[in-house]
Every structure is written in C-alpha cells, then in structure tokens.
C-alpha positions in Angstrom: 7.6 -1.0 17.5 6.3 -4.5 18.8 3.3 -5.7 16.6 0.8 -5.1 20.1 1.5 -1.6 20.3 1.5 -1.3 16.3 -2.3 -2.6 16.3 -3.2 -0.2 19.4 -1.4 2.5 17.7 -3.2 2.0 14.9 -7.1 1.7 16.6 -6.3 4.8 18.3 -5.8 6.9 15.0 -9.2 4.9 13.3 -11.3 6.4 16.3 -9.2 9.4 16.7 -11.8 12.5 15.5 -8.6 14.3 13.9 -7.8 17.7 14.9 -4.9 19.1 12.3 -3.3 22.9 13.7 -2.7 24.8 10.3 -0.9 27.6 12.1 2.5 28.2 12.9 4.4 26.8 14.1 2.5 24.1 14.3 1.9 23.4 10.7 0.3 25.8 8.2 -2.7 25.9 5.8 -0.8 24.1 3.2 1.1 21.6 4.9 -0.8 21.1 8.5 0.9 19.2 11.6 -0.2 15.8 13.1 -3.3 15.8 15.2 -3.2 17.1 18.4 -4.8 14.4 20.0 -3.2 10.9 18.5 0.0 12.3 16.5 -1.1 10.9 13.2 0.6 12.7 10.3 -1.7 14.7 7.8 -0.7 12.5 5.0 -1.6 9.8 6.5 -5.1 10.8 7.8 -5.7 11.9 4.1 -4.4 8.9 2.3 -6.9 6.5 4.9 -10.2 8.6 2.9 -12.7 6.1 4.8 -16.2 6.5 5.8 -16.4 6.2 9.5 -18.3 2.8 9.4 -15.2 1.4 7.6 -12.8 3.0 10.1 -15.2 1.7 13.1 -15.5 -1.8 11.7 -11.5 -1.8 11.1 -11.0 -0.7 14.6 -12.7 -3.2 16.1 -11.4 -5.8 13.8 -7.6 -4.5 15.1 -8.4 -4.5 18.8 -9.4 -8.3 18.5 -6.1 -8.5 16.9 -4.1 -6.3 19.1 -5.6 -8.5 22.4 -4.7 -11.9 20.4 -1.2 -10.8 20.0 -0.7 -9.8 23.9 -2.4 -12.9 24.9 -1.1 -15.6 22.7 2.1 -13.6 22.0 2.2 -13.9 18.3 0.6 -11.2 16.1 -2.0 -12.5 13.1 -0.2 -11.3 10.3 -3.1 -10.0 8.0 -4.5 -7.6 10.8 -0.7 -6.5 11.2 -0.1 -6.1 7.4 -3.9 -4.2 7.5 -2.2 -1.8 10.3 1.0 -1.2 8.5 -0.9 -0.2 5.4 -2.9 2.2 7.0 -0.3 3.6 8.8 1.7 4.3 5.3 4.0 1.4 6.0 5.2 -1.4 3.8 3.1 -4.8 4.5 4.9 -7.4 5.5 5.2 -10.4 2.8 
C-alpha cells in the first residue's frame, strides 16, 4: 500500500462510526468481524481507545498529510508512522 492511500485509509477508519456484526458468520459475540462500513478489524478499533476529539483532530491532521503526499509526492514521515501505529503496524524508523 502506497503511503497516500495508507493516510486515506487510515482517516476513513478515525471518522468511521464503527458498526462490528457479532453474529455468524460474520463474527460472534466474543470475537466480532471488521466493521461493515470501513473494514477495520475489531482489535484494532479497540486497541485505538480514543475520545472522538482525539480521533477528529488526528483525522484532520492525516488528511493534511495524505493531500501533501499526493501533491508533493513524498509522504511526511511522522503522520505516516502516526497511521501505521494506529493501524497496528510497525512505525517506520
């Protein structure tokens, strides 16, 4: 994945309102499947644990970002790194 569509990716699941199916087969009570509308795993919508002024103020931070990178063509790598760690990734060093 480019770093553009990594930064997109990632302000679509901060202003995603996540809806989680918990029946089967789908995903279950214990264990439920991505969201229905941006395909973010459970895990990682409950590892983020961020008030929604947080996740709105990050969003807009990595659409900034995400526009830099497709205009200039090089990514800024602390708003990638912030993307990849939210997305359960490894940053980069």
């Amino acid at each position: 994945m480019d770093p553009y569509e990594e930064l997109t990716t990632t302000v679509r699941q901060l202003r995603c309102e996540h809806s989680h199916p918990c029946q089967p087969p789908e995903g279950t009570l214990f264990e439920p499947g991505p969201c229905k509308h941006c395909g973010t795993p459970w895990v990682v919508t409950t590892a983020q644990g961020m008030s929604e002024p947080l996740r709105a103020e990050l969003a807009k931070l990595l659409e900034s970002a995400a526009w830099w990178t497709k205009t200039r063509g090089m990514a800024d790598r602390h708003a990638l790194n912030v993307a990849r760690v939210i997305n359960g990734k490894t940053a980069l060093r």
